[in-house]
GUZA-312089 format. One record per atom (N, C-alpha, C): residue number from 1; chain; atom name; x, y, z. Coordinates in steps of 0.02 Angstrom, whole numbers, padded with zeros to 5 digits, always signed. Example, Ala and Ser with C-alpha at 12.3 -4.5 7.8 and 13.67 -1.06 7.14 Angstrom:
// residues 2
+-----+-----+------+--------+--------+--------+
: seq : mol : atom :      u :      v :      w :
+-----+-----+------+--------+--------+--------+
:   1 :   A :    N : +00660 : -00284 : +00390 :
:   1 :   A :   CA : +00615 : -00225 : +00390 :
:   1 :   A :    C : +00660 : -00165 : +00390 :
:   2 :   A :    N : +00642 : -00112 : +00354 :
:   2 :   A :   CA : +00684 : -00053 : +00357 :
:   2 :   A :    C : +00645 : +00002 : +00394 :
+-----+-----+------+--------+--------+--------+
// end
This chain:
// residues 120
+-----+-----+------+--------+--------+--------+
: seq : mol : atom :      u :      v :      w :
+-----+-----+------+--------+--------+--------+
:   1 :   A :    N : +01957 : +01053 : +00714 :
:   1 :   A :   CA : +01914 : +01005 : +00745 :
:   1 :   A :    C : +01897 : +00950 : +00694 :
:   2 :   A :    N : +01903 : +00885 : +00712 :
:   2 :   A :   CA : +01897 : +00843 : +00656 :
:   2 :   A :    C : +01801 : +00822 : +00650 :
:   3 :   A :    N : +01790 : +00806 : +00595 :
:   3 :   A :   CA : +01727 : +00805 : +00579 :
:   3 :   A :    C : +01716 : +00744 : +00557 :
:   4 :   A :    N : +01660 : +00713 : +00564 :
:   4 :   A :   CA : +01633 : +00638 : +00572 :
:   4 :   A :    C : +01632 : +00630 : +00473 :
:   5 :   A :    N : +01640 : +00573 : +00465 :
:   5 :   A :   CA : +01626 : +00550 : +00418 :
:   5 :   A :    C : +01558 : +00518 : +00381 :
:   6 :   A :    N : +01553 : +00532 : +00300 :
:   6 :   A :   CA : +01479 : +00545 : +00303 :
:   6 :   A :    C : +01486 : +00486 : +00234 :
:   7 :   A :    N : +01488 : +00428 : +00253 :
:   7 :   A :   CA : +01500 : +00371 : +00213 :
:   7 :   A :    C : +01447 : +00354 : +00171 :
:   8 :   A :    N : +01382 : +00359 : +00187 :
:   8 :   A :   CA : +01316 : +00318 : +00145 :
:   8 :   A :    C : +01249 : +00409 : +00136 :
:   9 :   A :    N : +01285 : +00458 : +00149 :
:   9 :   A :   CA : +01273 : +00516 : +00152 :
:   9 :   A :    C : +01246 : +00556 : +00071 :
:  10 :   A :    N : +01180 : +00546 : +00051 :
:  10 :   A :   CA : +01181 : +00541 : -00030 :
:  10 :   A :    C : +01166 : +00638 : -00037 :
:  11 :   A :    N : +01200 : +00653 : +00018 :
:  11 :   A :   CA : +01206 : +00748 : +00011 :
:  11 :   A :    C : +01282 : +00753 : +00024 :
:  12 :   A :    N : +01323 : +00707 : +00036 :
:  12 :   A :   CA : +01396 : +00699 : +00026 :
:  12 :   A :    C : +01458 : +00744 : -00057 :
:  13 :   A :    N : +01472 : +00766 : -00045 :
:  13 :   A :   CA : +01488 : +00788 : -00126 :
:  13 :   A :    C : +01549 : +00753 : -00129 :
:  14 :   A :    N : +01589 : +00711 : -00089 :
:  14 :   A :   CA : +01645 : +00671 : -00087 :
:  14 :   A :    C : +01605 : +00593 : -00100 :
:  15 :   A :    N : +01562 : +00580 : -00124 :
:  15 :   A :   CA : +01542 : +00510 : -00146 :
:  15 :   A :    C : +01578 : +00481 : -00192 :
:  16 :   A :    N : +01599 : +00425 : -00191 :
:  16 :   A :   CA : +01650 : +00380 : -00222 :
:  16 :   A :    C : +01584 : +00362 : -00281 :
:  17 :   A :    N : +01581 : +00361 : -00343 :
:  17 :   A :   CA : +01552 : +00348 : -00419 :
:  17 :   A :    C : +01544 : +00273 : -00371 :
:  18 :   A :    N : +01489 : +00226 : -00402 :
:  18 :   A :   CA : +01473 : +00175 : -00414 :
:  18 :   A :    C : +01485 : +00125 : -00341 :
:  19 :   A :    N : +01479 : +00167 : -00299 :
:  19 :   A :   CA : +01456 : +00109 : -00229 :
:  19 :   A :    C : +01391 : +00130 : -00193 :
:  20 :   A :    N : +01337 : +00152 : -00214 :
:  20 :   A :   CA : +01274 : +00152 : -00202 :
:  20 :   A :    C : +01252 : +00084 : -00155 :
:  21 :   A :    N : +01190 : +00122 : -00130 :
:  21 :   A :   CA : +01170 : +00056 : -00091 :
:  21 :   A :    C : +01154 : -00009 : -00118 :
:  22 :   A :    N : +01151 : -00055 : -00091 :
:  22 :   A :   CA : +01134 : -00134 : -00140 :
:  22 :   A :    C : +01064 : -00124 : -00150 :
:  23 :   A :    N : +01044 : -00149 : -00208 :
:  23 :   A :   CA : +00959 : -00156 : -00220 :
:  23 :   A :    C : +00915 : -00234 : -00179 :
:  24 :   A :    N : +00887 : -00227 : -00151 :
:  24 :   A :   CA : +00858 : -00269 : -00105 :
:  24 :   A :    C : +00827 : -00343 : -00157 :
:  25 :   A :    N : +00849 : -00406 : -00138 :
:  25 :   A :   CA : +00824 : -00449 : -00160 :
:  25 :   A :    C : +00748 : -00454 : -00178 :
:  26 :   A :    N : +00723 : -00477 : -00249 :
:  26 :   A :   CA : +00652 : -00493 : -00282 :
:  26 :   A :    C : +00625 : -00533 : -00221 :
:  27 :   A :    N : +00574 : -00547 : -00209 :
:  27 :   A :   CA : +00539 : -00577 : -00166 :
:  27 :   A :    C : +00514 : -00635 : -00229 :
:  28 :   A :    N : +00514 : -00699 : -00205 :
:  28 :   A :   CA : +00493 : -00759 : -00256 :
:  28 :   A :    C : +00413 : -00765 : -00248 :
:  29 :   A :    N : +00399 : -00764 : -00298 :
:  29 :   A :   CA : +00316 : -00770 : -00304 :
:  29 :   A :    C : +00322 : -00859 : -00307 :
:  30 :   A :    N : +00257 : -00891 : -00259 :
:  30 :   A :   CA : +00256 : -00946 : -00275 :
:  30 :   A :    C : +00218 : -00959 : -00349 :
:  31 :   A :    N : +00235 : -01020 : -00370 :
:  31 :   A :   CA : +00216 : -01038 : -00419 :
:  31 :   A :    C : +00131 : -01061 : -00422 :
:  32 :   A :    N : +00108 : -01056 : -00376 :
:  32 :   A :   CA : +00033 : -01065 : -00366 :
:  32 :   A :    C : -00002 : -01032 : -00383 :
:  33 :   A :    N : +00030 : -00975 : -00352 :
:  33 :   A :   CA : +00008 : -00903 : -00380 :
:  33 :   A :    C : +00015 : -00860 : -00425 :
:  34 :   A :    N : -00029 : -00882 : -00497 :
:  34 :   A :   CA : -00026 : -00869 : -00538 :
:  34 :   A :    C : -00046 : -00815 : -00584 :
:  35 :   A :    N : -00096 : -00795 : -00557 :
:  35 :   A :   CA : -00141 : -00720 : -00603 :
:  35 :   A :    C : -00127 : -00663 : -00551 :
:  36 :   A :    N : -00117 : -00623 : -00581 :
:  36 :   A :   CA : -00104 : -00544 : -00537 :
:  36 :   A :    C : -00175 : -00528 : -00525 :
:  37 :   A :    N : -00199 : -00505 : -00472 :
:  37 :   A :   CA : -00257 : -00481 : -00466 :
:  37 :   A :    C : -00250 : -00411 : -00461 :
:  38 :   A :    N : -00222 : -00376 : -00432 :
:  38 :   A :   CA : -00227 : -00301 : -00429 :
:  38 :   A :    C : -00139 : -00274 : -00405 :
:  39 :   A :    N : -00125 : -00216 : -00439 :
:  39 :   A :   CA : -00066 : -00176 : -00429 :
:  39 :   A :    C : -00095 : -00128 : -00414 :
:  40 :   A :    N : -00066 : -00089 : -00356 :
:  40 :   A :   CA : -00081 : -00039 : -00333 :
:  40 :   A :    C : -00028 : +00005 : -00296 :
:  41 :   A :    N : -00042 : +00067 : -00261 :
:  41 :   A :   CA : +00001 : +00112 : -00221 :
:  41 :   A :    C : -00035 : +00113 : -00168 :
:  42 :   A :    N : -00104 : +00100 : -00170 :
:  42 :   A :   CA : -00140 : +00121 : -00099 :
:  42 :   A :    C : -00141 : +00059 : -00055 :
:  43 :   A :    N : -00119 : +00058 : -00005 :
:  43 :   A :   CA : -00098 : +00024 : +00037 :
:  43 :   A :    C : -00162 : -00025 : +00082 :
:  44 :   A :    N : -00180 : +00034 : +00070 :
:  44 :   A :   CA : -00251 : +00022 : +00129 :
:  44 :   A :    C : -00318 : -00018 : +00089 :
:  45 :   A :    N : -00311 : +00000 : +00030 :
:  45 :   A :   CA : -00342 : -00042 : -00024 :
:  45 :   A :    C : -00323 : -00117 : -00038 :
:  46 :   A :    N : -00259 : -00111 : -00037 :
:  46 :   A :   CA : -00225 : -00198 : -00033 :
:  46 :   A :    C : -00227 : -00220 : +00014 :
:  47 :   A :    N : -00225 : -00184 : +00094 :
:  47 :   A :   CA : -00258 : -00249 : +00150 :
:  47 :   A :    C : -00329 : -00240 : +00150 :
:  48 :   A :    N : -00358 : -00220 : +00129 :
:  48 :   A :   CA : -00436 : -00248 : +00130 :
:  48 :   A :    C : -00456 : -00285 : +00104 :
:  49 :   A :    N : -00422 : -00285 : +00034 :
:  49 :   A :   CA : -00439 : -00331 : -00004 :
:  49 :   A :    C : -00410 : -00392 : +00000 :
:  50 :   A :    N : -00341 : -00407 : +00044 :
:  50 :   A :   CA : -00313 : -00456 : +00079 :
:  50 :   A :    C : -00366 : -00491 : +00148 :
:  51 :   A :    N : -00418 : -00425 : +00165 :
:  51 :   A :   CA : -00452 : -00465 : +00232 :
:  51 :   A :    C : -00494 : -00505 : +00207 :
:  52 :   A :    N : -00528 : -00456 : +00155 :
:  52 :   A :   CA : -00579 : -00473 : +00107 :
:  52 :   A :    C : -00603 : -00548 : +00080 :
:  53 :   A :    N : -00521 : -00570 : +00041 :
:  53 :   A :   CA : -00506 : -00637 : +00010 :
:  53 :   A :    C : -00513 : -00687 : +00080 :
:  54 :   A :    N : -00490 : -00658 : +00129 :
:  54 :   A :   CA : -00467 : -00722 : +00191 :
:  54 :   A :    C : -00543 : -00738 : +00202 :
:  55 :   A :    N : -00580 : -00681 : +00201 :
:  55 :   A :   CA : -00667 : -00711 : +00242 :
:  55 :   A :    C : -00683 : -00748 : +00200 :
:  56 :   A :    N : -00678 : -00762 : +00138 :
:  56 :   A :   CA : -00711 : -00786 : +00072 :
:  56 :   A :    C : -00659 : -00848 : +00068 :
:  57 :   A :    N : -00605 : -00875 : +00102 :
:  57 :   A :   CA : -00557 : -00923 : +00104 :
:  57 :   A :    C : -00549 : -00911 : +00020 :
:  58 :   A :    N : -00514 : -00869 : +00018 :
:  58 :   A :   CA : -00494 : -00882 : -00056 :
:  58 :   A :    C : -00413 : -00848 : -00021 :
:  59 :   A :    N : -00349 : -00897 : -00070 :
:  59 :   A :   CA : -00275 : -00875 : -00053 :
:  59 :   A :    C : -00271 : -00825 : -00063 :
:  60 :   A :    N : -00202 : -00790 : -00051 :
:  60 :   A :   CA : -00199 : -00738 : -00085 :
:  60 :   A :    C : -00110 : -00704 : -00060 :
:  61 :   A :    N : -00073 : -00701 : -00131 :
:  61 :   A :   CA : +00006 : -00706 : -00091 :
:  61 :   A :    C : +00020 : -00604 : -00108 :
:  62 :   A :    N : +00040 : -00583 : -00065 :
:  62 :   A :   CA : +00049 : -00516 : -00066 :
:  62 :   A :    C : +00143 : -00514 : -00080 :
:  63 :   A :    N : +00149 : -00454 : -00142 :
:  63 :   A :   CA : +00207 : -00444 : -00173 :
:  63 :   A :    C : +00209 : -00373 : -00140 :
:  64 :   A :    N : +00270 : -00335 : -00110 :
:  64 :   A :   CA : +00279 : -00290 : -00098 :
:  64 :   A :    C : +00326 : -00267 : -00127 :
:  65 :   A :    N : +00336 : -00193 : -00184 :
:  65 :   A :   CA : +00377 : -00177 : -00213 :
:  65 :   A :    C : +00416 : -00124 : -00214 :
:  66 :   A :    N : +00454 : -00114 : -00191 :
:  66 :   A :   CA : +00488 : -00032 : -00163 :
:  66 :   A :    C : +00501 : -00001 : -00237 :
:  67 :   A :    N : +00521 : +00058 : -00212 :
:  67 :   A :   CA : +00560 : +00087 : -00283 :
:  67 :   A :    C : +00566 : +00148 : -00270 :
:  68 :   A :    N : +00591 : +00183 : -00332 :
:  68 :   A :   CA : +00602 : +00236 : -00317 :
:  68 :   A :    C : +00544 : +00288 : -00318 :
:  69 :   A :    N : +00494 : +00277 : -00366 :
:  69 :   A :   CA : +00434 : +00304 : -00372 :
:  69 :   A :    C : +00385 : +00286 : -00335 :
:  70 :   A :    N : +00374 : +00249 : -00270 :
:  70 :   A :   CA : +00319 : +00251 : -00232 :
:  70 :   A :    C : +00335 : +00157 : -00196 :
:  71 :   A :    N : +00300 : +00131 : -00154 :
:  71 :   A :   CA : +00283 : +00063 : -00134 :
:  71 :   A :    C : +00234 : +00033 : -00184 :
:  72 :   A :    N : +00231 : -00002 : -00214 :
:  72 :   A :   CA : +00175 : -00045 : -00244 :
:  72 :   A :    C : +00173 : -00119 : -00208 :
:  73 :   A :    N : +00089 : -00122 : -00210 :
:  73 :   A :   CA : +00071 : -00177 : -00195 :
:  73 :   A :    C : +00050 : -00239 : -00263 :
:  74 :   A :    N : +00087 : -00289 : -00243 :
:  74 :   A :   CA : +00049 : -00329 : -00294 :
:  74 :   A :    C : +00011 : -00401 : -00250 :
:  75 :   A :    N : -00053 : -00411 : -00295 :
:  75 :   A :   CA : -00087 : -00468 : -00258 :
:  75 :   A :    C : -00087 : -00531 : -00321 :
:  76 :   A :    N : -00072 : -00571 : -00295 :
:  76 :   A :   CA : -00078 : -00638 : -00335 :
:  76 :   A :    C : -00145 : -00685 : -00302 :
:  77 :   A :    N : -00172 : -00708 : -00360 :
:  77 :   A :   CA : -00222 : -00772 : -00326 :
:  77 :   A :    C : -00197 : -00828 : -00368 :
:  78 :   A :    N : -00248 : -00898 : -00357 :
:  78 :   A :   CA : -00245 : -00943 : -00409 :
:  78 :   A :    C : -00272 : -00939 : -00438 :
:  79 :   A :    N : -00281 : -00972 : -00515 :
:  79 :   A :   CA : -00323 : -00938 : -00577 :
:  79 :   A :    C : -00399 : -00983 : -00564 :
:  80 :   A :    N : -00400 : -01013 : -00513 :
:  80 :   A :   CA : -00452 : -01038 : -00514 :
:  80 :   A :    C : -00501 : -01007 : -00471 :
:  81 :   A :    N : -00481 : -00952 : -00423 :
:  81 :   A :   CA : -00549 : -00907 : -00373 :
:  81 :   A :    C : -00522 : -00830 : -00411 :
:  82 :   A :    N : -00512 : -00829 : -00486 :
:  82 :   A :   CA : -00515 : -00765 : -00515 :
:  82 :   A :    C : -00592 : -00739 : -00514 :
:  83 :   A :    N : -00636 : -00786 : -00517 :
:  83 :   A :   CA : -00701 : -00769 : -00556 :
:  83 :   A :    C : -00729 : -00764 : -00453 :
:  84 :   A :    N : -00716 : -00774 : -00431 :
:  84 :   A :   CA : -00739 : -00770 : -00363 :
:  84 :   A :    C : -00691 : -00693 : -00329 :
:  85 :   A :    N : -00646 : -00679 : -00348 :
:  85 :   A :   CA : -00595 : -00646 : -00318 :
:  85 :   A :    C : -00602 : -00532 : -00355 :
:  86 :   A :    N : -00591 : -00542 : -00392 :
:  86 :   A :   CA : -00603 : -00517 : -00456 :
:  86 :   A :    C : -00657 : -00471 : -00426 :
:  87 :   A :    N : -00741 : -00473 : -00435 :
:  87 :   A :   CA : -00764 : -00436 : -00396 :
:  87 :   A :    C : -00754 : -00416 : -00325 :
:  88 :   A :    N : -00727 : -00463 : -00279 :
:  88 :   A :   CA : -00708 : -00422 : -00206 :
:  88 :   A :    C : -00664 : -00353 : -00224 :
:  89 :   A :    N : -00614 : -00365 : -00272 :
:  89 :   A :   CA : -00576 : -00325 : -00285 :
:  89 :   A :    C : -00591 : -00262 : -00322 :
:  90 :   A :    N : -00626 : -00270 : -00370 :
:  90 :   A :   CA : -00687 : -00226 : -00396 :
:  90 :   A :    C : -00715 : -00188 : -00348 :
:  91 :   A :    N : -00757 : -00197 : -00307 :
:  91 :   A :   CA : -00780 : -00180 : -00261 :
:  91 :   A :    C : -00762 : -00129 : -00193 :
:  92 :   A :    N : -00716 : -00151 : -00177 :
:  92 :   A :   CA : -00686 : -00117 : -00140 :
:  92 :   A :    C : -00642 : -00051 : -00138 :
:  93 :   A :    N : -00622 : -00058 : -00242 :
:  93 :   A :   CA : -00593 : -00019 : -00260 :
:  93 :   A :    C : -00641 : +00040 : -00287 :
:  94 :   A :    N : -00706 : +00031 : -00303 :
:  94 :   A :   CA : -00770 : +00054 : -00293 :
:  94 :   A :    C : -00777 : +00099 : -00249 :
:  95 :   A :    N : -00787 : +00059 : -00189 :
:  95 :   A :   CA : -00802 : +00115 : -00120 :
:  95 :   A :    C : -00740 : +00160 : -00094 :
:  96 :   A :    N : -00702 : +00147 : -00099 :
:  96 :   A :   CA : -00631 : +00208 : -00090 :
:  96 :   A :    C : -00622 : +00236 : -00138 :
:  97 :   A :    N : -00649 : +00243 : -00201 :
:  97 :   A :   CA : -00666 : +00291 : -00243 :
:  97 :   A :    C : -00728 : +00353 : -00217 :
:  98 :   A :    N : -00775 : +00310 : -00198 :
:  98 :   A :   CA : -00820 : +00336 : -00171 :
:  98 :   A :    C : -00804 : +00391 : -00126 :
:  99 :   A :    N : -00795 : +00353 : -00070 :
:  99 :   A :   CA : -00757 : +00384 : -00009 :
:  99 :   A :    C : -00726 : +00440 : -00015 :
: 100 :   A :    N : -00676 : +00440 : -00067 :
: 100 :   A :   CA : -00620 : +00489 : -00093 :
: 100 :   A :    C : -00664 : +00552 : -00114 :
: 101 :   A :    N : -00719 : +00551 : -00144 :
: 101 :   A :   CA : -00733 : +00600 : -00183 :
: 101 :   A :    C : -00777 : +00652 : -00168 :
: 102 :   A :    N : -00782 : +00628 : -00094 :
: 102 :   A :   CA : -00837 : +00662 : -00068 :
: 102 :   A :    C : -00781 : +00744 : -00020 :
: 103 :   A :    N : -00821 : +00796 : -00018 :
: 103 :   A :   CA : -00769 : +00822 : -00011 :
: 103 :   A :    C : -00765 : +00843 : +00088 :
: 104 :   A :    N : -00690 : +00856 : +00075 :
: 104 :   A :   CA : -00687 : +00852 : +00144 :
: 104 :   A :    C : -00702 : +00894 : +00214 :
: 105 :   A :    N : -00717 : +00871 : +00255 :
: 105 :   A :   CA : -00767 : +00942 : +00313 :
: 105 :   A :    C : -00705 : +00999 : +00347 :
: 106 :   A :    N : -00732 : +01050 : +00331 :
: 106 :   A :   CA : -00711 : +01084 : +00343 :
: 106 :   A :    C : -00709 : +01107 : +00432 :
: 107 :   A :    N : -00673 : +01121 : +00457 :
: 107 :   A :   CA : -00644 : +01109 : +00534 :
: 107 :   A :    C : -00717 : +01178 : +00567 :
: 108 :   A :    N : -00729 : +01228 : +00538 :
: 108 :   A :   CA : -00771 : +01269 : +00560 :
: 108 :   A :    C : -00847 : +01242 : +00550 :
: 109 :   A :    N : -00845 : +01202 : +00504 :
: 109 :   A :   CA : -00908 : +01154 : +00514 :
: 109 :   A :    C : -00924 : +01082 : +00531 :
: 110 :   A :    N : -00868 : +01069 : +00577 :
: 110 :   A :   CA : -00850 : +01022 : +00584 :
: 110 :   A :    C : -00929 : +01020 : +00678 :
: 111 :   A :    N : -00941 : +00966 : +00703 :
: 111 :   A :   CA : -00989 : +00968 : +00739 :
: 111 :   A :    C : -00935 : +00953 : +00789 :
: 112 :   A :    N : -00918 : +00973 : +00871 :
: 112 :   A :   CA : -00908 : +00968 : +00924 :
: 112 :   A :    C : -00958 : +00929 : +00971 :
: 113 :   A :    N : -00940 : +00876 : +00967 :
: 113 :   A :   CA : -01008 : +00832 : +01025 :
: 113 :   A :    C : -00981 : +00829 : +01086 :
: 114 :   A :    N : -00912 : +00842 : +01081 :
: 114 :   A :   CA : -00896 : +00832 : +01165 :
: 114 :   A :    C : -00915 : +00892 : +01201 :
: 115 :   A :    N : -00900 : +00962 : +01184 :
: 115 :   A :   CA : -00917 : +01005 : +01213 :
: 115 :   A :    C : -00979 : +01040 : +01225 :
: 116 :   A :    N : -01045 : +01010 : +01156 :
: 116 :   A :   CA : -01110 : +01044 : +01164 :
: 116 :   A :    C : -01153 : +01004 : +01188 :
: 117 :   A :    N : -01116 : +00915 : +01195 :
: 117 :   A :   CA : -01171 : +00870 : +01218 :
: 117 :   A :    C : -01182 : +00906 : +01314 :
: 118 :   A :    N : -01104 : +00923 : +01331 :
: 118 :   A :   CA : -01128 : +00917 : +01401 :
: 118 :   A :    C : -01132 : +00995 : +01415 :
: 119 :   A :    N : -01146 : +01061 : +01391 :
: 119 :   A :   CA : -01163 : +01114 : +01412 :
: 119 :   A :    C : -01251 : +01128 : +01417 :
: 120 :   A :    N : -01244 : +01109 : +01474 :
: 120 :   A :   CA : -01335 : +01107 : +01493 :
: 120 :   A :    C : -01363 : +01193 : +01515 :
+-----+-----+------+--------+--------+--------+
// end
């Protein structure tokens, strides 16, 4: 019975040496955007702090970086709303620390409102 071919298959043990996948083009940082404000992995931390900048009209150009060790986020501003920018970022990275450390509820003490609000 003939069997399908397993061309881009990186559990293949017939892989041809040195045709790996292509590495995905750098993304161009504009030149405006000049000071790194924050590198990160947490995702959810870099759009907040992306909503964050927009309410405060301050720019803000988002670098997304694949790899092999995780997604990183990078945020660029202009060097001129660092001193405005800088604490949002502070801040936020603050409270999801916070958040994080508190520990988490356990499902047997967890409160049921749907079922004890309506047993009369």
């Amino acid at each position: 019975m003939a069997e399908p071919l397993d061309y881009r298959n990186p559990r293949n043990t017939n892989n041809a040496p040195g045709f790996g996948v292509p590495a995905q083009p750098v993304t161009v940082i504009p030149l405006e955007f000049e000071l790194l404000l924050t590198r990160t992995q947490d995702l959810a931390a870099a759009r907040a702090i992306e909503v964050e900048l927009a309410r405060k009209k301050i720019d803000v150009f988002r670098h997304d970086r694949g790899g092999d060790k995780g997604q990183d986020v990078e945020l660029y501003i202009r060097a001129a709303d660092r001193d405005r920018a800088a604490p949002v970022a502070r801040q936020i990275f603050f409270r999801r620390k916070r958040i994080k450390s508190f520990p988490p509820i356990a499902k047997d003490n967890a409160i049921d409102l749907g079922r004890r609000m309506f047993d009369w």
